[in-house]
C-alpha positions in Angstrom: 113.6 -185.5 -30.3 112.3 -185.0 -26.9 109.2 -183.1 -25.8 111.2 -180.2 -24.3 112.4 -178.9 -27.9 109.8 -177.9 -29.5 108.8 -175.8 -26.8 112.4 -174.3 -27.0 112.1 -173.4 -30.6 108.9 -172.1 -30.6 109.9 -169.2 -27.6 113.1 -169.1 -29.9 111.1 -168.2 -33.5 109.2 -165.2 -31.2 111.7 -162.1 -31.6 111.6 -160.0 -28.1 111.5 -156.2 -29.5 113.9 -154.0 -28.7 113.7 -150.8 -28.2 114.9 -148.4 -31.1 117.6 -146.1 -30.6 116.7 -142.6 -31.3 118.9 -141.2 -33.5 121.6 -138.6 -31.9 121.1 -134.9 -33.4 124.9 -134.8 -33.5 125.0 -137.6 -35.8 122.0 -137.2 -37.9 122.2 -133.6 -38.3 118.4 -133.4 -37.8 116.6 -132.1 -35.6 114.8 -133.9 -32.7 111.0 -134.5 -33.5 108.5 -132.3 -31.3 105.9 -134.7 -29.7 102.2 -133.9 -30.5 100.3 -132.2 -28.2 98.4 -134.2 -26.0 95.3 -131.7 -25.5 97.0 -130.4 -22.4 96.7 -126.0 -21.9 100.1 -124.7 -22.4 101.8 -123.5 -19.1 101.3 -119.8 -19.0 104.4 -117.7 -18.9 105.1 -115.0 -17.1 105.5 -111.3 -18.6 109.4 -110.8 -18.5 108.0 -106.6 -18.9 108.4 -105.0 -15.6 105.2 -103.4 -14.9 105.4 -99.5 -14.7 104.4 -97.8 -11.4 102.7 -94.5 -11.8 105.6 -91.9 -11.2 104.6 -88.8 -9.4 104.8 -85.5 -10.6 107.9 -83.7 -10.1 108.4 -80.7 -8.2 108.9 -77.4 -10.6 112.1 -75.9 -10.2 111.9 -72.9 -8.5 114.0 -69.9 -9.8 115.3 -67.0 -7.8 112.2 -64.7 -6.2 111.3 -61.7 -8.0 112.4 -58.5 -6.8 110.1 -56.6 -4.4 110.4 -53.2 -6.5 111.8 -51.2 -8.8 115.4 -50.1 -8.3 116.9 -46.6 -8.3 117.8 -46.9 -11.9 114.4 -48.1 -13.0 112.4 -45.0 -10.7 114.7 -42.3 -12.6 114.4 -43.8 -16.4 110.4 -44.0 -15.4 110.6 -40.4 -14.3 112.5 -38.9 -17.5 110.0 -40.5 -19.8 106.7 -39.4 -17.9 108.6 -35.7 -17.6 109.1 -35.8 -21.5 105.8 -37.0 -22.4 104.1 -34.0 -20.3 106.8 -31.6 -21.6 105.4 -32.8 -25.6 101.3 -33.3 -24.5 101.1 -30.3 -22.1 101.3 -27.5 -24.6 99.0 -29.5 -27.0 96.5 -30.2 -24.8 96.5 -26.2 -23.6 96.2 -25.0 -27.3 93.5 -27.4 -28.2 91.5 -26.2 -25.1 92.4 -22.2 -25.8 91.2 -23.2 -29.2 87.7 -24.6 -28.0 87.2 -21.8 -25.6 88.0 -18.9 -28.8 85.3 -21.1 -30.4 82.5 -20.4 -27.9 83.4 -16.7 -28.1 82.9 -16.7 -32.0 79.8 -18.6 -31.3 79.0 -15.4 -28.5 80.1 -13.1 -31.8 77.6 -14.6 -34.3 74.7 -14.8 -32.4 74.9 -11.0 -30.8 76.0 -10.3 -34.9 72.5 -12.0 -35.8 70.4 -9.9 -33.4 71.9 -6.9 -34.1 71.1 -7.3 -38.3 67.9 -8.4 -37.3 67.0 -5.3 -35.2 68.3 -3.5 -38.2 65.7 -5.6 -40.5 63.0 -4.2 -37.9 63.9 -0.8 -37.2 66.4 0.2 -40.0 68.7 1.3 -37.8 71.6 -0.1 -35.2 71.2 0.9 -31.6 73.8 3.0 -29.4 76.8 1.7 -27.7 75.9 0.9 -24.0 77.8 3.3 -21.7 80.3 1.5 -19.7 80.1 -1.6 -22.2 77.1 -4.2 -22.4 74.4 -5.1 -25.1 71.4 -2.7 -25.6 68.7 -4.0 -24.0 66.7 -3.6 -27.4 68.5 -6.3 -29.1 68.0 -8.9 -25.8 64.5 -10.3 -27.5 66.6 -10.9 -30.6 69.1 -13.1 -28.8 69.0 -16.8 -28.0 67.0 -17.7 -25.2 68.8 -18.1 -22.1 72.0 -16.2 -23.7 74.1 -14.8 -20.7 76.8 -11.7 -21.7 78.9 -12.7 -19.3 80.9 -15.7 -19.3 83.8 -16.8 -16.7 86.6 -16.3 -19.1 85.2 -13.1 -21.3 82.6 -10.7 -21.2 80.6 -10.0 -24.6 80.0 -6.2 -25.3 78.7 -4.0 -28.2 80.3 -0.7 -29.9 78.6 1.7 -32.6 80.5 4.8 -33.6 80.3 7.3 -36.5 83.4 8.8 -38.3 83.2 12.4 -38.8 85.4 14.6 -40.3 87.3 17.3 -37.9 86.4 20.2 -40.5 82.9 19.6 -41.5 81.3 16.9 -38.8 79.8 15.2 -41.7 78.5 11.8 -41.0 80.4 9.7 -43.3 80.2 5.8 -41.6 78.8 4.2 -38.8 80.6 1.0 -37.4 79.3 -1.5 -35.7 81.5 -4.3 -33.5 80.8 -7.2 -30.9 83.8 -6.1 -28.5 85.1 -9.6 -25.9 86.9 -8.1 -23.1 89.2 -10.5 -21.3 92.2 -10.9 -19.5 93.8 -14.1 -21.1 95.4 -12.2 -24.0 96.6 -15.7 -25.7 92.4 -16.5 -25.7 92.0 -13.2 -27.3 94.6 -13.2 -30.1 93.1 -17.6 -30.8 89.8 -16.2 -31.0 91.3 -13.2 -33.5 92.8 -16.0 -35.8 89.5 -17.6 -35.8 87.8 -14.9 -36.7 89.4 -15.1 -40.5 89.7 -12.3 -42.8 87.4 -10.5 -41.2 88.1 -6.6 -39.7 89.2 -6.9 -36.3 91.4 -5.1 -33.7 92.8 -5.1 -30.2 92.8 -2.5 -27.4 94.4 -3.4 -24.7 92.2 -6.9 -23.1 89.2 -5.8 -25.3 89.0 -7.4 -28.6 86.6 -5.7 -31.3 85.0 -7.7 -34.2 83.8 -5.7 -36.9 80.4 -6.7 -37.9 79.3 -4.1 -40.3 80.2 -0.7 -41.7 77.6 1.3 -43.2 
């Protein structure tokens, strides 16, 4: 044996390695091994999302312009329903003001009624009609202070008569009445209705309250 062969078999008993062949997915059925990490940051991905851009606000639809005014049709539909509803009121509001008005004259009545009874208290006796109408200027401390006869729509007036008998001219009564004397007769006839139960009468535009009858 020369020199040279043990050299030859000792690089022989050395095995060289070789590199192992992975094994093919296709063959193995297994899926390929994912390497560890090696500490590196992951690659940041970008956002597949688009981003969304502020939209601007849409113009509103605009219709058709509204009409200027009312038609012909409209005016005359307005005008029958105003002309109805004054036809209705009207008359209403004209007998609730008659009725207020025929109040104030029984309000007139009552208090020339009160100072006539209360000159009677004093005096025992009623005082004579005023010639050409009026109150008796005895009777003016008696009324309310301020009281006027005369008012725009009426005037207030005072009658005292006896009843005497066409054979004998016995005195048998004396009547005593607040007369209003106006010219609106449907003020007159309210006022009458007012008045009640009470004795009353018409004469022409003079309207006579009986107070007493003695």
């Amino acid at each position: 044996m020369t020199e040279k062969e043990p050299e030859k078999r000792k690089t022989a008993a050395i095995p060289r390695p070789s590199a192992a062949k992975a094994p093919s997915p296709r063959s193995s059925g297994a899926h390929a091994a994912v390497p560890p990490s090696t500490g590196a940051q992951p690659t940041a991905r970008r956002s597949t999302a688009a981003v969304k851009r502020p939209t601007e606000p849409q113009a509103a639809v605009k219709g058709p312009p509204p009409k200027a005014g009312l038609s012909l049709i409209e005016i005359g539909m307005l005008l029958a329903i105003v002309v109805s509803a004054t036809v209705v009121l009207l008359p209403k509001l004209e007998d609730r003001k008659r009725q207020a008005v025929a109040a104030e004259i029984l309000q007139d009545v009552d208090a020339v009624r009160r100072a006539m009874f209360t000159f009677y208290s004093d005096s025992g006796y009623f005082p004579r009609s005023v010639t050409g109408g009026g109150l008796p200027a005895s009777i003016v401390r008696y009324l309310p202070q301020g009281y006027a006869p005369r008012k725009q729509a009426w005037t207030v007036g005072y009658e005292s008569w006896s009843n005497r008998t066409r054979s004998l001219h016995v005195k048998t009564k004396q009547q005593i009445g607040v007369t209003i004397t106006t010219d609106n007769a449907k003020l007159g006839s309210t006022a009458m209705d007012l008045y009640g139960n009470y004795p009353k009468y018409a004469v022409g535009s003079k309207y006579v309250f009986m107070i007493a009858g003695l």
